[in-house]
C-alpha positions as CSV (number, residue, x, y, z in Angstrom):
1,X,48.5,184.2,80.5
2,X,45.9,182.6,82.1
3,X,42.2,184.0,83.1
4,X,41.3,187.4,81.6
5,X,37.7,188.2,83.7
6,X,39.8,191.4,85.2
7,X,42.1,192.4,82.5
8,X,42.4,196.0,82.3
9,X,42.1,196.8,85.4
10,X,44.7,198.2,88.0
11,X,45.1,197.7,91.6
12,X,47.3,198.9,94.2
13,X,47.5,197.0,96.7
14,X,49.3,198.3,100.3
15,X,48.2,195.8,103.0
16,X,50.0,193.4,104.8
17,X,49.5,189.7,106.8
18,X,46.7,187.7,104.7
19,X,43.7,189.4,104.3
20,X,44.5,192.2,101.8
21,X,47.1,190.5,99.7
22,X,45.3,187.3,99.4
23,X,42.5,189.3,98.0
24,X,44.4,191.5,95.9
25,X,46.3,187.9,94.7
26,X,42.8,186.9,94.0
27,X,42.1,189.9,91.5
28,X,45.6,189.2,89.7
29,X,44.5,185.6,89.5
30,X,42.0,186.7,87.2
31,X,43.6,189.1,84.5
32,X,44.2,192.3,87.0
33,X,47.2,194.3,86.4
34,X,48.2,194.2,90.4
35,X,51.0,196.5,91.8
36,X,51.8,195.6,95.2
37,X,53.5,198.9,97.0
38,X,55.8,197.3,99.5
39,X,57.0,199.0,102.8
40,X,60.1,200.9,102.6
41,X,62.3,200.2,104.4
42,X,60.8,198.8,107.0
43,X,59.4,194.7,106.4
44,X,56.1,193.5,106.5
45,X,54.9,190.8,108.6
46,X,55.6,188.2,106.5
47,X,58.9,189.0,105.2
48,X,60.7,188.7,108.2
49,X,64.4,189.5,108.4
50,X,65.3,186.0,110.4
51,X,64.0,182.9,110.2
52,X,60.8,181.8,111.3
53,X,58.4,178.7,111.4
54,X,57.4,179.7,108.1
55,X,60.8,180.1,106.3
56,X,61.3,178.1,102.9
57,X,64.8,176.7,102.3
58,X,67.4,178.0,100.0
59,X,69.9,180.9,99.3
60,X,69.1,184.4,99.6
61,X,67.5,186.5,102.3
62,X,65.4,185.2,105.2
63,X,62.6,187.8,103.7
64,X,62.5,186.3,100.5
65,X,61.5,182.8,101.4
66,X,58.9,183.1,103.7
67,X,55.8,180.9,103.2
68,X,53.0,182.8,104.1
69,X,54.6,185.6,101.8
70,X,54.8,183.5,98.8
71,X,51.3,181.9,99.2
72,X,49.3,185.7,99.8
73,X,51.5,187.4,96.9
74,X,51.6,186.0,93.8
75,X,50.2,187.0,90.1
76,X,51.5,190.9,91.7
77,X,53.9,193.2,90.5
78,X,56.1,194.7,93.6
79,X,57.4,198.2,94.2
80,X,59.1,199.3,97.4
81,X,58.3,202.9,98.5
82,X,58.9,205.4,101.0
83,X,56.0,207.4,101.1
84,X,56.8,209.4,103.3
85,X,59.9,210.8,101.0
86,X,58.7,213.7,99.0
87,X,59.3,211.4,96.0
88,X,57.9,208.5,97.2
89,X,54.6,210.6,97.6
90,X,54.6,211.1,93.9
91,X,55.2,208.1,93.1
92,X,52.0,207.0,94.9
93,X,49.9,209.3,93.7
94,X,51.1,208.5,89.9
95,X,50.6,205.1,90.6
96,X,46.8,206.3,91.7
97,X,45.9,208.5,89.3
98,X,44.8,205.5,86.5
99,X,44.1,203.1,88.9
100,X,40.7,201.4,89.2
101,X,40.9,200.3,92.7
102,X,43.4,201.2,95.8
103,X,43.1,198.8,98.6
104,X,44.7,200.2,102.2
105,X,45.5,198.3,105.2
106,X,46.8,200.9,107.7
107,X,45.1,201.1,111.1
108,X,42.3,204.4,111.1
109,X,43.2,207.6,110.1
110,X,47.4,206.8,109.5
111,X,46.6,206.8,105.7
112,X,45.1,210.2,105.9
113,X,48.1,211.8,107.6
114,X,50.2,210.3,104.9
115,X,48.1,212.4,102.6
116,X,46.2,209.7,100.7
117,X,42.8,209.9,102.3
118,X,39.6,209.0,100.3
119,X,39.0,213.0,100.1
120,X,42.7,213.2,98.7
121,X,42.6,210.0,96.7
122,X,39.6,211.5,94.8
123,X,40.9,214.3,94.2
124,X,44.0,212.3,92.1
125,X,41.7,209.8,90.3
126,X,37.6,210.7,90.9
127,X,36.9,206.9,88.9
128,X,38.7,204.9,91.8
129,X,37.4,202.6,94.2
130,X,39.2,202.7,97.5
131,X,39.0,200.3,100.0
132,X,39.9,200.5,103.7
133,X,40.8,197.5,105.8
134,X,41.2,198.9,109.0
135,X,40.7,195.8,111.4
136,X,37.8,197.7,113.4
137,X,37.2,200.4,110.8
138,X,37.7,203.8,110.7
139,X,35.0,205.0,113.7
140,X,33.9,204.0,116.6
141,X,36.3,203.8,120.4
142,X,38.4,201.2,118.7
143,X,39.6,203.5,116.0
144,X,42.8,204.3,117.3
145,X,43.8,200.6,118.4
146,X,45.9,198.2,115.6
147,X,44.7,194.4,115.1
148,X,45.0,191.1,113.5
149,X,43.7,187.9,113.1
150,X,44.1,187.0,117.0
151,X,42.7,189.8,118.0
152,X,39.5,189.5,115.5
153,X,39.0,185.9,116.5
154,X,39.0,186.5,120.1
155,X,36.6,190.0,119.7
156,X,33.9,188.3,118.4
157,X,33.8,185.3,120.5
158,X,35.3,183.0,118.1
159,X,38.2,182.3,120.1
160,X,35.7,180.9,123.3
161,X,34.1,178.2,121.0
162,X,37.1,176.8,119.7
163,X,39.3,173.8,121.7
164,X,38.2,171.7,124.4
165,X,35.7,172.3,127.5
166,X,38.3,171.5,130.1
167,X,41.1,173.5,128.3
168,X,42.2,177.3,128.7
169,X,40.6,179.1,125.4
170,X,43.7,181.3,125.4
171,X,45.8,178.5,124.0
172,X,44.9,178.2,120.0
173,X,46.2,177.5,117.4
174,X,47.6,180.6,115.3
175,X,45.7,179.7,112.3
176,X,42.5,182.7,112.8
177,X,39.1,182.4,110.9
178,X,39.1,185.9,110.1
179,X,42.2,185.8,107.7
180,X,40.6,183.4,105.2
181,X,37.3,185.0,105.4
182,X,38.7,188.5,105.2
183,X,40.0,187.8,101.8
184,X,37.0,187.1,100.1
185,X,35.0,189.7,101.6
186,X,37.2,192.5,100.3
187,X,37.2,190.9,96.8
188,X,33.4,191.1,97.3
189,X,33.2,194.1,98.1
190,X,36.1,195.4,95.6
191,X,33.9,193.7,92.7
192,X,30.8,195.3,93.6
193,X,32.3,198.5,93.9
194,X,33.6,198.0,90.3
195,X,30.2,196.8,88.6
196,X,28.4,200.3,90.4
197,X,31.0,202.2,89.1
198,X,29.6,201.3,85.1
199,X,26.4,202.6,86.5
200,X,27.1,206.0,88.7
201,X,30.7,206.5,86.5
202,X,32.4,207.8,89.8
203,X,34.2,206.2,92.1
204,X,33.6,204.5,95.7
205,X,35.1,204.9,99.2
206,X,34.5,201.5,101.1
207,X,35.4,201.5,105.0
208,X,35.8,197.6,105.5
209,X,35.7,196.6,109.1
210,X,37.4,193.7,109.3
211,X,36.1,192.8,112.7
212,X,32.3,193.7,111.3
213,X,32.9,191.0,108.5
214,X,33.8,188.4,110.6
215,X,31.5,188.6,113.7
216,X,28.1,188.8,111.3
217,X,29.2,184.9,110.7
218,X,28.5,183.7,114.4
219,X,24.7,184.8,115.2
220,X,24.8,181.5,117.9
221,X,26.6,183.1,119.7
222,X,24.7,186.3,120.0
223,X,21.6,184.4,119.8
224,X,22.4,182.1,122.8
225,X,23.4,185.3,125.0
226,X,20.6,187.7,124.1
227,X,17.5,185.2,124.1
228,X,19.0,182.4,126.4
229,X,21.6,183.9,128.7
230,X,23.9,181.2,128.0
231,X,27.3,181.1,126.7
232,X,27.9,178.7,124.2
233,X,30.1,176.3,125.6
234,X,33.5,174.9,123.4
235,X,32.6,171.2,122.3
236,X,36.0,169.6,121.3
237,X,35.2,167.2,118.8
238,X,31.6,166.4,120.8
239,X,28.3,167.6,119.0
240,X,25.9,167.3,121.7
241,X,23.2,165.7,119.2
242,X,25.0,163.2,117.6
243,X,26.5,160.5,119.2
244,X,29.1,159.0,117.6
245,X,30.8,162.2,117.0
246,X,34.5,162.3,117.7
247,X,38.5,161.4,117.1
248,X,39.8,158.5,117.7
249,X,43.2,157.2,118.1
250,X,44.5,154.9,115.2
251,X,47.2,152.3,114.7
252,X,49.9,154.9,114.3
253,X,51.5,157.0,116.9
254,X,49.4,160.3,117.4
255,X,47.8,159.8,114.0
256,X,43.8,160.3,114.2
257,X,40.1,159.3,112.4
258,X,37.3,161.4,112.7
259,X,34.1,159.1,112.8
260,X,30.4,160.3,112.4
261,X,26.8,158.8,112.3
262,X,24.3,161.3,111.9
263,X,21.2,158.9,111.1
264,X,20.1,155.1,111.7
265,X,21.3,154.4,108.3
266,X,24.8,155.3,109.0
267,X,24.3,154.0,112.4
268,X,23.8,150.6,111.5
269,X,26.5,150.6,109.1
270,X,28.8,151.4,111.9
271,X,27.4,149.1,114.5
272,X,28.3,146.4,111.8
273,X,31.8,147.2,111.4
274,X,32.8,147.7,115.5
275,X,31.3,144.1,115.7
276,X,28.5,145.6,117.5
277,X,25.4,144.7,115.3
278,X,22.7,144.4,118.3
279,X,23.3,148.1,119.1
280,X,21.4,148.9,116.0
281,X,18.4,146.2,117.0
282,X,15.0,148.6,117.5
283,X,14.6,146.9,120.9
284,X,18.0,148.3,122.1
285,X,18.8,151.3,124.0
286,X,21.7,152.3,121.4
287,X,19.3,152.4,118.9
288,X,18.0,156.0,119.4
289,X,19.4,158.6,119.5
290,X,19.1,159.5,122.9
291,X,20.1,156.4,124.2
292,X,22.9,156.8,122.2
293,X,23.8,160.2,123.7
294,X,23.5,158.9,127.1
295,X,26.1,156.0,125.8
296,X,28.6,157.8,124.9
297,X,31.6,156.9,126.2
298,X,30.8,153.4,125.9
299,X,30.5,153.6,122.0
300,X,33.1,156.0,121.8
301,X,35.7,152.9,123.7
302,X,33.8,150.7,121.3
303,X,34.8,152.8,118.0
304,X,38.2,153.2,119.0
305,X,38.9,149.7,119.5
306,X,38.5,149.3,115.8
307,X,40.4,152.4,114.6
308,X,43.3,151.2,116.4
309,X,43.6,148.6,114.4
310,X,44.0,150.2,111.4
311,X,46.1,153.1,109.2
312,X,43.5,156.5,109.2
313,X,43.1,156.5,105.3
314,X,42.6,152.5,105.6
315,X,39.7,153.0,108.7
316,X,38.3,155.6,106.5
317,X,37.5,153.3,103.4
318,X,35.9,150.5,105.4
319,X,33.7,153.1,107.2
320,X,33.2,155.0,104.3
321,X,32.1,151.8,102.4
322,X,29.1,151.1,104.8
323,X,28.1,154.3,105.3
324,X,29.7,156.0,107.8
325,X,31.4,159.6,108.1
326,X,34.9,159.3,108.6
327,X,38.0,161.0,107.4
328,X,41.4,160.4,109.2
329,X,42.8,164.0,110.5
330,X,45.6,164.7,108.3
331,X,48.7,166.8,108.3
332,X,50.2,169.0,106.1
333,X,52.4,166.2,104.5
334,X,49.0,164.3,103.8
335,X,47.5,167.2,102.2
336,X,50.2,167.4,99.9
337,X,49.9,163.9,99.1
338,X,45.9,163.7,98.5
339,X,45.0,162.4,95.4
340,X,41.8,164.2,95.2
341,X,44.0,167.6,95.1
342,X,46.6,166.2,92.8
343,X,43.3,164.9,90.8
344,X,42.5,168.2,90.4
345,X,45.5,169.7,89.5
346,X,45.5,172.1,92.5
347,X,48.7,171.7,93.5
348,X,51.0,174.3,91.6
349,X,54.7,174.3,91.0
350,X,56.3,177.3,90.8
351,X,60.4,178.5,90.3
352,X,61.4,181.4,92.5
353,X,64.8,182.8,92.5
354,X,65.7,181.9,96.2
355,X,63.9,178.6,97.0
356,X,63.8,177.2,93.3
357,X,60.9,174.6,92.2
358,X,58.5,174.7,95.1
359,X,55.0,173.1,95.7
360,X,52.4,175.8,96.8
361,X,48.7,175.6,96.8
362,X,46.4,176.7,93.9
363,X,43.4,178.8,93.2
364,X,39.7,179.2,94.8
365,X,38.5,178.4,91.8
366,X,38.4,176.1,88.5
367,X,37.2,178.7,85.7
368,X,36.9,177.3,82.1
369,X,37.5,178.3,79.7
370,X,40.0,180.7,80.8
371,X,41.8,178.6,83.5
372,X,43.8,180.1,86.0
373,X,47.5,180.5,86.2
374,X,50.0,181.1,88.6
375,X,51.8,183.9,86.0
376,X,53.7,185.8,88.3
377,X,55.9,184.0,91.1
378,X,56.0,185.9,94.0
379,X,58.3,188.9,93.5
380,X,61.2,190.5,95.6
381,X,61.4,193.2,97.0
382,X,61.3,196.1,94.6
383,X,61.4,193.6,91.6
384,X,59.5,195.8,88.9
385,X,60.6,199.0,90.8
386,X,62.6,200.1,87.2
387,X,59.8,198.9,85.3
388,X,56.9,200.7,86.9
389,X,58.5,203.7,87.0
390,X,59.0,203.9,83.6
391,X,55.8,203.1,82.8
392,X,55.1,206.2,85.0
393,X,57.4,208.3,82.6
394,X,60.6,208.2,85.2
395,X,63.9,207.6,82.6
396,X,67.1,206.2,84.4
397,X,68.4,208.9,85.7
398,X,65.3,209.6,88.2
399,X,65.2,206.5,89.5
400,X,68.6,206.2,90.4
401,X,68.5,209.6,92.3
402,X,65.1,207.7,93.9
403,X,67.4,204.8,94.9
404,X,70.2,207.1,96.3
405,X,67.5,209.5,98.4
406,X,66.0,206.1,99.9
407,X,62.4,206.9,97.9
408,X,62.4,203.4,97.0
409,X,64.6,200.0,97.5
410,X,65.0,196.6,96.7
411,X,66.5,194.9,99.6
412,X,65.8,195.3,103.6
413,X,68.7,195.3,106.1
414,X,69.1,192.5,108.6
C-alpha cells in the first residue's frame, strides 16, 4: 500500500467520462477506500461495447480494454448496480450510510428522482459530503440540458481561441480543457468539504458547475469583450508580441520544433545559430522587437531553414544550448519514450486481466514519504460486487437472488 493521507475514508463515486472518476482516482491514490458504483446495465462512456480509437489490445470484452477507462479508474473498487431495482436502491443507500463523501454526475435533478437527493442523502448519513457534477449545475435555464467536455469548451469561449485564424473553430481536436481541470477542482472542493466537516461535524451539499469551474479560468476573454469590444482572435502558434514565436518543419516528414525568443538575450543566441548574427547588431532593424514583429515571415523562413536540417530533439539541444526556447512537438510514442518521465519513474506498469502488462501514466504528484502506488488495476465490471456486499452484511444467498433479479451484474451485453 502506498500513500495513506486519505485512509479511512470512503467514497462513492457514480460519475462517468473524466472528470469525476479522475478525481475520485485521485482520492484512492492517496489512501481512500473508493467504491465506484458502475451503471447497470447500461455502459458508460468509456466502456464501450465495440471497438473504438481508444481500445487496448487483448482478449476479453471490448469494454474492458478501453484506454480512457483504465487511465480515469484505477486505485477503485467497482460495483455494478441497478438502482432503479428495489434492491439496487438498498444497496445504495447501505453503501451511503458510512460513507464520508458521495460524488454524482447525473445531469440536474435525475439523481433526486432516483431518490438520492442531498435532502434524502442526509437523511441516510447526516456526516456526508455530497458533491454534484452537473455540467451547468443544478439551476439556472440550462438545468435541464446534458453536457461534456465539447460542450464546456465551446460555452465558455474556449473553443474560439483555439486553432488557427484562417481555420473553422468547429474543427478541434477532442482532447477538452475542461476534463483535466474538472478533476482537480472537485478534489478541491471534495477536500475542503472534508476539513469543515472536523469543524461544523455535519455534513456538506456542494453543487459543482462544471461549466462555472472552467470559464472563471479565461477572464481575456471577458475582459477583451466587456472593456474593448473585441473578440480575441485564435493565434495558431503566433503570439503577437514575440517574434520568433512558432513551429517549424524539421528533417523528418511531418515531425515539428517549436522555437521561442522572448528577450535579446535569447535573441542573439538564435541569430547565432540560423547564421544570422547581424540581425542581433543594435544598429539593425531585427534587433527590436518591433522590427522584429514587422519581420516576421522573414525570420520565420530563416528559422526553418535550420530546423530542417535537423531531427526535433537534435534542433532542440543546439537551440537550447545558446539559449533559445525550443522543444520539438512530440507524439504520444515520444512521450512514452522521454527520459525526463522515465527519470522520474512516472511511467507505471500495471497487469490487467484482459490486456496484460501495460504502460499507463502515473500520479499528479511525487509525495514522500508515503509514495504513491498504482494498488488497484482498474477493475471489471462488478469485480468486488461479492465482496462489498458482504461487507454490507448480504451472505450468498442474497446476492445471488440480486444477480438473478438484474440488481446488479458483472458483464454488459454486446
Amino acid at each position: 500500500m502506498g500513500n495513506a493521507s486519505l485512509e479511512g475514508l470512503k467514497i462513492i463515486e457514480m460519475t462517468e467520462a473524466w472528470a469525476g472518476p479522475v478525481c475520485a482516482s485521485l482520492m484512492g491514490d492517496m489512501g481512500a477506500d473508493v467504491i465506484k458504483v458502475e451503471s447497470f446495465p447500461r455502459h458508460s462512456l468509456t466502456r464501450p461495447t465495440s471497438p473504438r480509437y481508444a481500445t487496448m489490445p487483448g482478449d476479453g470484452p471490448v469494454y474492458e480494454r478501453d484506454a480512457l477507462h483504465h487511465q480515469g479508474n484505477r486505485n477503485k473498487r467497482n460495483i455494478a448496480i441497478d438502482i432503479r431495482t428495489e434492491s439496487g436502491n438498498q444497496i445504495l443507500k447501505k453503501l451511503l450510510s458510512d460513507a464520508d463523501v458521495f460524488i454524482e454526475g447525473y445531469a440536474a435533478g435525475k439523481i433526486e428522482k432516483l431518490g438520492f437527493g442531498w435532502k434524502d442523502v442526509q437523511k441516510i448519513n447526516p456526516n456526508i459530503t455530497m458533491i454534484s457534477i452537473a455540467g451547468w449545475g443544478l439551476e439556472g435555464p440550462y438545468k435541464k440540458m446534458v453536457t461534456l467536455g465539447a460542450g464546456l469548451d465551446a460555452t465558455t469561449g474556449h473553443l474560439s481561441l483555439r486553432g488557427y485564424p484562417e481555420g473553422d473553430f468547429v474543427d478541434t481536436h477532442p482532447n477538452f480543457h475542461s476534463d483535466a481541470t474538472g478533476s482537480s477542482t472537485i478534489f478541491f472542493a471534495a477536500l475542503t468539504a472534508l476539513l469543515q466537516r472536523q469543524k461544523s461535524k455535519t455534513g456538506t451539499f456542494i453543487d459543482l458547475s462544471q461549466w462555472e469551474g472552467l470559464v472563471w479560468q479565461f477572464p481575456t476573454i471577458l475582459a477583451e469583450w466587456t472593456m474593448n469590444q473585441r473578440i480575441p482572435e485564435r493565434l495558431g502558434n503566433d503570439d503577437p508580441h514575440i517574434v520568433p514565436h512558432g513551429v517549424y518543419r524539421t528533417i523528418d516528414d511531418d515531425k515539428w520544433i517549436v522555437v521561442a525568443a522572448e528577450d535579446d538575450q535569447q535573441w542573439e543566441g538564435l541569430c547565432k545559430i540560423i547564421d544570422r548574427i547581424e540581425w542581433s547588431e543594435i544598429s539593425h532593424k531585427y534587433s527590436s522587437i518591433v522590427g522584429r514583429i514587422k519581420g516576421r515571415e522573414e525570420i520565420d523562413n530563416a528559422i526553418e531553414s535550420f530546423t530542417k536540417q535537423y531531427e526535433g530533439f537534435n534542433a532542440a539541444e543546439i537551440l537550447q544550448n545558446n539559449n533559445v526556447i525550443a522543444s520539438p512537438v512530440v507524439t504520444p510514442p515520444d512521450v512514452l519514450l522521454s527520459s525526463q518521465l522515465h527519470d522520474r519513474s512516472w511511467h507505471q506498469t500495471i497487469t490487467h486481466k484482459w490486456t496484460g502488462p501495460v504502460m499507463v501514466g502515473g500520479f499528479l504528484w511525487d509525495v514522500e514519504p508515503d509514495s504513491l502506488s498504482w494498488d488497484i488495476p482498474t477493475a471489471l465490471v462488478g469485480q468486488h460486487n461479492e465482496e462489498i456486499l458482504i461487507e454490507l452484511g448480504y451472505d450468498e444467498k442474497k446476492i445471488s437472488e440480486f444477480y438473478t433479479n438484474g440488481s446488479i451484474g458483472n458483464h454488459y451485453e454486446n
